[in-house]
N, C-alpha and C positions, 0 to 999 in steps of 0.2 A: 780554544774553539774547535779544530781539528779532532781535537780529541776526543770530547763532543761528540761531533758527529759518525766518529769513528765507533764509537761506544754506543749509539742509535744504532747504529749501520748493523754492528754485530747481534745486537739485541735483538733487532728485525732479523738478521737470517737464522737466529737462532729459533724464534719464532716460528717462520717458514719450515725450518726442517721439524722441530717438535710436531705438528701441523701433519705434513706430510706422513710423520713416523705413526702419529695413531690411525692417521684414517688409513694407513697399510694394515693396521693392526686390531680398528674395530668397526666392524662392517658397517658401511653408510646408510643400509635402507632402513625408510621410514617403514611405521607400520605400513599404513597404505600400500607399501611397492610391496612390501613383506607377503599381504595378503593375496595379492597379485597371484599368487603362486598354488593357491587353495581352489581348487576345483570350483564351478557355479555350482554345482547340484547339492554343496553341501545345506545341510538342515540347520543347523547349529552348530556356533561357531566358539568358543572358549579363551580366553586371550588371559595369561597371567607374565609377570617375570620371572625370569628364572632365578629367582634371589632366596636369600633366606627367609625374607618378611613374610611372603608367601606361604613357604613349604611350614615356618612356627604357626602361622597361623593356624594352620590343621592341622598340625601331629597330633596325634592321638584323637582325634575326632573322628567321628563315625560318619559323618555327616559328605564327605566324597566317596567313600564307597559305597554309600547307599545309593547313589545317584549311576553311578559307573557300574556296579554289579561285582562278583567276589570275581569272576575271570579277569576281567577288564585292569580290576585294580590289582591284580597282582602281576598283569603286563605293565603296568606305569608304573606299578612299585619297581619292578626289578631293572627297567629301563633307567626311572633315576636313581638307583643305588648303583647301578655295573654303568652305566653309559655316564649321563651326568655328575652324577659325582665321583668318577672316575676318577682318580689322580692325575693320567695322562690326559685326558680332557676336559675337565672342570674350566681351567680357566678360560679355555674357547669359550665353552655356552654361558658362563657365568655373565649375568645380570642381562642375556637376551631375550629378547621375548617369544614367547613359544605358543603357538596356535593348536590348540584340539579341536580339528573340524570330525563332525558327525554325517556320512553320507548314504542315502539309501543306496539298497542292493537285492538281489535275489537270494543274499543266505542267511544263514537261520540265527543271526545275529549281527547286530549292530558291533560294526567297525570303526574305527578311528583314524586319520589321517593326523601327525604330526609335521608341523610346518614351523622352521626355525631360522634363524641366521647363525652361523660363530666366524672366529676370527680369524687371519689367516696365521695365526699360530696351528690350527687343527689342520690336518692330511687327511681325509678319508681314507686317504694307502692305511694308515697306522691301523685301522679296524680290523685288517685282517691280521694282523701280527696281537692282537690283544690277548693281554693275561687272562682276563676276568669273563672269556668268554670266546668261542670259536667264529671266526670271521670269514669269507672267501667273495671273491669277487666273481659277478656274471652277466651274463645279459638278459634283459628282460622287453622285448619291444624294440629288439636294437639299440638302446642304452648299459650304458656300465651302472651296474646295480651291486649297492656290498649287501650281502646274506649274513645276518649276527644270528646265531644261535645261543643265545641269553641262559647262563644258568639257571633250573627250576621252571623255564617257561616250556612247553609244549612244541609252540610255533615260532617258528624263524620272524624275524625283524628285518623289513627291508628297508634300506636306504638308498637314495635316489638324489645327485645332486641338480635339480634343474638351471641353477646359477652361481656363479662363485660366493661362497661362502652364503648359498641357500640348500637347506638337506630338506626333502621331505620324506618321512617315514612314516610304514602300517607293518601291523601283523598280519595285514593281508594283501596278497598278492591283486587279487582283483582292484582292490582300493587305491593300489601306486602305479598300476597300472592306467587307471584317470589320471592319476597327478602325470605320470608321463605322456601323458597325450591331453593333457592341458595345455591351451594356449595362455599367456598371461599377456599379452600385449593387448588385448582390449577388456579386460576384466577388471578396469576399475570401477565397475558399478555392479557388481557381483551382492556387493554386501553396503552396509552403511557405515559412513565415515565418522569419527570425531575428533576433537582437534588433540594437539599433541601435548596440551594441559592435562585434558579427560584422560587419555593412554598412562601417563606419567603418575597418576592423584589413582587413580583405580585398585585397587588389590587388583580384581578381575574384571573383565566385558566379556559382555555374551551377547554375541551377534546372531538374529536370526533372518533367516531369507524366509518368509511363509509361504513362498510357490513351491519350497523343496518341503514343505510338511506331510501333504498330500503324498507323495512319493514314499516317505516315511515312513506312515500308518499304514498305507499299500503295504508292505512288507511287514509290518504287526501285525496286521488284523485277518482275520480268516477273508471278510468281505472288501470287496475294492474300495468303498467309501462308506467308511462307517460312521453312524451318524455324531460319534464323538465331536465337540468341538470343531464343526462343520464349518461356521460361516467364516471362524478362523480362519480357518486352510484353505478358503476361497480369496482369502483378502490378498490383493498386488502391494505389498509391502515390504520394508526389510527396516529393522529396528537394530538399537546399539545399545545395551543397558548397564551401567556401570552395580556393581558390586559393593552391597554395605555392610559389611561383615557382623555375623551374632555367630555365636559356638553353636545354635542347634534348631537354624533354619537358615538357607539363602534366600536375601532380600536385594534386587534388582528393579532399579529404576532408569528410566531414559526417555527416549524420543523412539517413538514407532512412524517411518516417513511413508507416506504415498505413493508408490511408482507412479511417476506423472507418465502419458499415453497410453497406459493399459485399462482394459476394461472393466466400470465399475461393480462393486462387488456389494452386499446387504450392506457392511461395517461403512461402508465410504460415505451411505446416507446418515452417522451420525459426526462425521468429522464437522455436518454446519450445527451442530447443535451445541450447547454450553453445560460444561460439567453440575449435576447437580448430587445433593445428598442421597443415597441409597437408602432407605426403609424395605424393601418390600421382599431383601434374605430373610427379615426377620421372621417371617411369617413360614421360612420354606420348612417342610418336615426332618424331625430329627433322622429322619432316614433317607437324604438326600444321599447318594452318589455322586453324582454331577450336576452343575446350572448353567445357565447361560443367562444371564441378567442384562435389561436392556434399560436404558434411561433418557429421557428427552427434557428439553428446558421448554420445549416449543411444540406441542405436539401436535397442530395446524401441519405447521412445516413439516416435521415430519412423515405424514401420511401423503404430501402434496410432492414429496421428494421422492416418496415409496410407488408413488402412482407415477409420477415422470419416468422414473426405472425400471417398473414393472411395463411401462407402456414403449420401450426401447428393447424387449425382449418378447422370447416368441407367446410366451402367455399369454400376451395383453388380448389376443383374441379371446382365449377362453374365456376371460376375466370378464371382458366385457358382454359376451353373450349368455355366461353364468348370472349377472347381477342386472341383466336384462331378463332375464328368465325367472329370477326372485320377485321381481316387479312385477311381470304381468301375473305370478299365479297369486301372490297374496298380498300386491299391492304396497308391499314395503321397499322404501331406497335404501339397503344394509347398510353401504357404504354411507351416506351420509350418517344412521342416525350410529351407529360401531364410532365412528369419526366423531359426532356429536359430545360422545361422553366418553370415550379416551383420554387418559388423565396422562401421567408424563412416567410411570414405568409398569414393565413387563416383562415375564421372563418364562422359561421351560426349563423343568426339571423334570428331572428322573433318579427314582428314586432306589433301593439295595433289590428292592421286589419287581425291576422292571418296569415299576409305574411310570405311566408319563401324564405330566401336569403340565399345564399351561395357566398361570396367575397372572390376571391384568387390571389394573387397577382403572376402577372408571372413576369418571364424577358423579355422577348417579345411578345407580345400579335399580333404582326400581322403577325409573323413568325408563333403562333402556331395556328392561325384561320379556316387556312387551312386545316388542319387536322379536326379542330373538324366540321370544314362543312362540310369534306366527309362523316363523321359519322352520318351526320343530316337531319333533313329534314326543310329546311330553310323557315322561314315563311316572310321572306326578305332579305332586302341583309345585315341586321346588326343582327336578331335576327333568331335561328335555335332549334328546339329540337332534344335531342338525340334519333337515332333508335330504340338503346339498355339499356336495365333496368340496374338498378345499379352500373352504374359506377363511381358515386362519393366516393359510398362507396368504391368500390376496387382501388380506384385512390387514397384516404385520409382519408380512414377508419371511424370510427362508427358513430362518430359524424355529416355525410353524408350522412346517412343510410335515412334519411326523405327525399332524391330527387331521385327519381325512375327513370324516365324519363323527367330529366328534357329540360326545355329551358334556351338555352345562348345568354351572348352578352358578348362582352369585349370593356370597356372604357378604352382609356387608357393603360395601362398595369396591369389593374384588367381583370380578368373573372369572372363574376356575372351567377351564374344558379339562378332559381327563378322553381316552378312549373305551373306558365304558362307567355304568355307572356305579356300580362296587367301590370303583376308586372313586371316585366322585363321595360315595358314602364315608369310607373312611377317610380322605383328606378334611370332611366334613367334621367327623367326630375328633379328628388331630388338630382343628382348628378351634373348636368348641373347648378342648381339653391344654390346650396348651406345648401340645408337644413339638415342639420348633427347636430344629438344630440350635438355634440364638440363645435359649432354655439353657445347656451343654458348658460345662467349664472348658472344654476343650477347643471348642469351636473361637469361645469368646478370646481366651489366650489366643488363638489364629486369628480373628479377626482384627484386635490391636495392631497387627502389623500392616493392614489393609489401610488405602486411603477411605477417607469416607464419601467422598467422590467419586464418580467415574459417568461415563456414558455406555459402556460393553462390559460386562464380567463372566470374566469364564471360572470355575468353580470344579474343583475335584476331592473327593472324599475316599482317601486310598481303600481306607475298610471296608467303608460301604459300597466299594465300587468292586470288590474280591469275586462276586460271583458271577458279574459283568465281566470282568478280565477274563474268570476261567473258561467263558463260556465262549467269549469273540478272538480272544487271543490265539496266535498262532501257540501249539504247545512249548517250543524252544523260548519263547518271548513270556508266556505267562510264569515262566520257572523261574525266571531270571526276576522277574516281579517280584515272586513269593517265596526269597530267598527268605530265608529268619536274620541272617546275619549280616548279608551286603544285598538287599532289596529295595525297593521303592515301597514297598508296602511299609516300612518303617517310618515311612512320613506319615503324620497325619492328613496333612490336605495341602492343595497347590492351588494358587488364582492368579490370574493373571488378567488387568484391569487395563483399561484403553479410556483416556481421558481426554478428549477435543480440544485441542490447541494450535490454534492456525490451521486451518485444514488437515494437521496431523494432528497425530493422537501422543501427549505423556503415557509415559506406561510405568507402571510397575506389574513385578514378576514378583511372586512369596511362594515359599514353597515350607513346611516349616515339617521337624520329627516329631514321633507321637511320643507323648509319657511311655515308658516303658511297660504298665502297667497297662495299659491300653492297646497295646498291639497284640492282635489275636494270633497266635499260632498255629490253629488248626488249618490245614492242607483244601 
């Protein structure tokens, strides 16, 4: 019996010390703590391991450099051929998880923050004594900062330990200089959480904060807020979407959550609504650039939800002394009878020629004509503009805010505003003729990956969008675009779908490559 328990006894401390010996040996933070360490202001966030699974998954695929651009990826290339799989340090980083946050800035290209844990087998001292590449230590901000000078790369690599066995590094100084003046002690609601199943089952997550979007596109785009994917970038959200791996498109699905106490935004009035089927892409022109698709199950609710929120902001004056003022001169209540025959979707597009559309589907289109021709000044018997400014926006909120005065026609039981009537004639005769993106083999291969649900869809058409870019884009940013070989214009198209559940939205993220044969290479 002694013996017994003499033989527990040692089992147990042997135990204890095994126990003791890895957690010396493989760093204890969770993701969560991990993230900790990652600046608020980032945009997008990237989370893979550092394993093999991973890196086979893409070898040879075209499909992360075209996301990342030909500079970017030939700093992550060389980072994990000389750093990571380093001989002298592989087994540190090996099977940790590594964070690529994306943070805006004032320079003429987008940076990257890498954020990691390794073992305490690894010394940051050893960096500078490396074979495979010249290392010294410095200060940066009053911290010890190691400087790697990466063979074939340009720019120096700086490393930055803010915690034991936590590194964060950039190619840019500006960028680690955030991480060193990051606080991580109250940053755990920076980003959105999931549990430590989803981390483990993932190839990838990709975290987005949509308050740092804004910030973003600030720094792409010539104009401070361009109408790109606006009511996006207005929404208090942060979403986590796990990664489903195909050879030659990223497909990302998850939970997009609400910031509870922040101010509501357009998206927040379809979180009470219920996902329904989309029909009304099918209609958009084969010469869509971008959409913005809107879906209701309820659409009572929704104009009564639209009017609560409009009536909680500073418009609600004008609004109301505007559709006071339609009343007394031609005796119509817009609101009500707009309300009246509002069916349950709607959306804006714009199209390769700068056209803007507006498709809303009613229930009766020749019941509610009438109306709007009082309000109008008819340039025929089929096409009228409106008297009065803004009423898209106060009829269907933000995302309408780009037709001032517009002109109408209703096909159908669609009503099409357009800003003038030219485009009104031609969406006419592309409607009459069939010519609908939905028509497209290429479209329909992109759309397969799409749910067929949603309540919000955001819509991008790389090719069609080329002379858009060339035009709004900062010059450093549209290059980087219109690369032939590591560009974003090598996709064919990106959507990103927001579907009401529980007050938050499912989401999926698709972003897919064009046939080869279809990607344009003229400049």
């Amino acid at each position: 019996m002694k013996q017994i328990i003499a033989t527990i006894f040692l089992l147990a401390a042997a135990a204890a010390v095994t126990v003791v010996y890895f957690k010396s040996i493989h760093n204890p933070a969770t993701p969560t703590e991990l993230m900790r360490y990652i600046p608020a202001d980032a945009a997008l966030v990237a989370e893979f391991n550092n394993d093999d699974i991973f890196y086979e998954a893409y070898s040879g695929n075209p499909i992360l450099a075209n996301v990342a651009g030909a500079s970017k990826t030939e700093e992550l290339k060389a980072l994990y051929t000389q750093v990571l799989q380093n001989a002298a340090y592989k087994d540190a980083f090996e099977n940790e998880r590594i964070y690529l946050s994306l943070h805006p800035s004032d320079a003429e290209q987008t940076d990257l923050l890498v954020t990691t844990a390794f073992k305490e087998t690894f010394k940051e001292q050893d960096l500078v004594n490396a074979k495979a590449f010249s290392g010294k230590q410095l200060k940066i901000e009053g911290k010890p900062v190691y400087q790697l000078h990466i063979n074939g790369i340009q720019r120096p690599f700086y490393l930055f330990s803010p915690q034991k066995q936590v590194l964060s590094g950039s190619f840019s100084e500006e960028v680690l200089k955030d991480a060193i003046h990051h606080d991580p002690k109250n940053a755990d609601k920076n980003f959105a959480t999931v549990s430590e199943q989803q981390h483990n089952n993932a190839l990838s997550i990709l975290y987005v904060n949509f308050a740092q979007l804004q910030p973003l596109f600030k720094q792409w785009y010539k104009a401070a807020n361009p109408e790109l994917f606006r009511p996006l970038r207005l929404l208090s959200a942060k979403a986590a979407l796990s990664l489903n791996y195909k050879t030659d498109a990223f497909m990302f699905n998850g939970t997009t959550s609400i910031d509870e106490g922040k101010p509501l935004s357009y998206l927040n009035l379809f979180t009470r609504q219920k996902p329904i089927v989309n029909h009304l892409k099918d209609i958009f022109p084969a010469a869509t650039a971008y959409s913005m698709s809107f879906a209701v199950s309820d659409s009572k609710r929704f104009t009564a939800d639209l009017a609560d929120w409009l009536s909680k902001s500073k418009a609600d004056g004008n609004k109301q002394r505007l559709f006071q003022q339609i009343k007394q001169e031609t005796g119509i209540d817009i609101q009500r009878e707009f309300n009246t025959y509002l069916s349950k979707e709607f959306a804006a597009v714009t199209t390769r020629f700068d056209e803007k559309l507006a498709i809303i589907e009613v229930t009766n289109g020749q019941l509610l004509f009438p109306a709007l021709m009082n309000i109008s000044n008819m340039a025929d018997g089929q096409i009228g503009q409106f008297k009065y400014a803004k009423l898209p926006f106060y009829l269907l909120g933000d995302a309408f805010s780009i037709f001032n005065r517009p002109y109408f026609t209703i096909i159908n039981n669609y009503l099409i505003l357009a800003n003038s009537a030219s485009e009104l004639r031609t969406y006419t005769d592309i409607y009459n003729n069939q010519r609908f993106l939905s028509r497209t083999e290429s479209y329909n291969d992109f759309n397969n990956l799409l749910s067929e649900q949603s309540n919000a869809a955001f819509y991008i058409n790389f090719k069609n969008s080329r002379f858009l870019f060339r035009r709004d884009l900062k010059k450093p940013f549209y290059e980087s675009f219109n690369d032939d070989h590591s560009g974003l214009k090598n996709f064919y198209a990106a959507s990103f779908q927001l579907i009401a559940a529980d007050r938050d939205f499912y989401t999926n993220f698709s972003m897919q490559l064009a046939a080869k044969d279809t990607v344009n290479t003229h400049k």
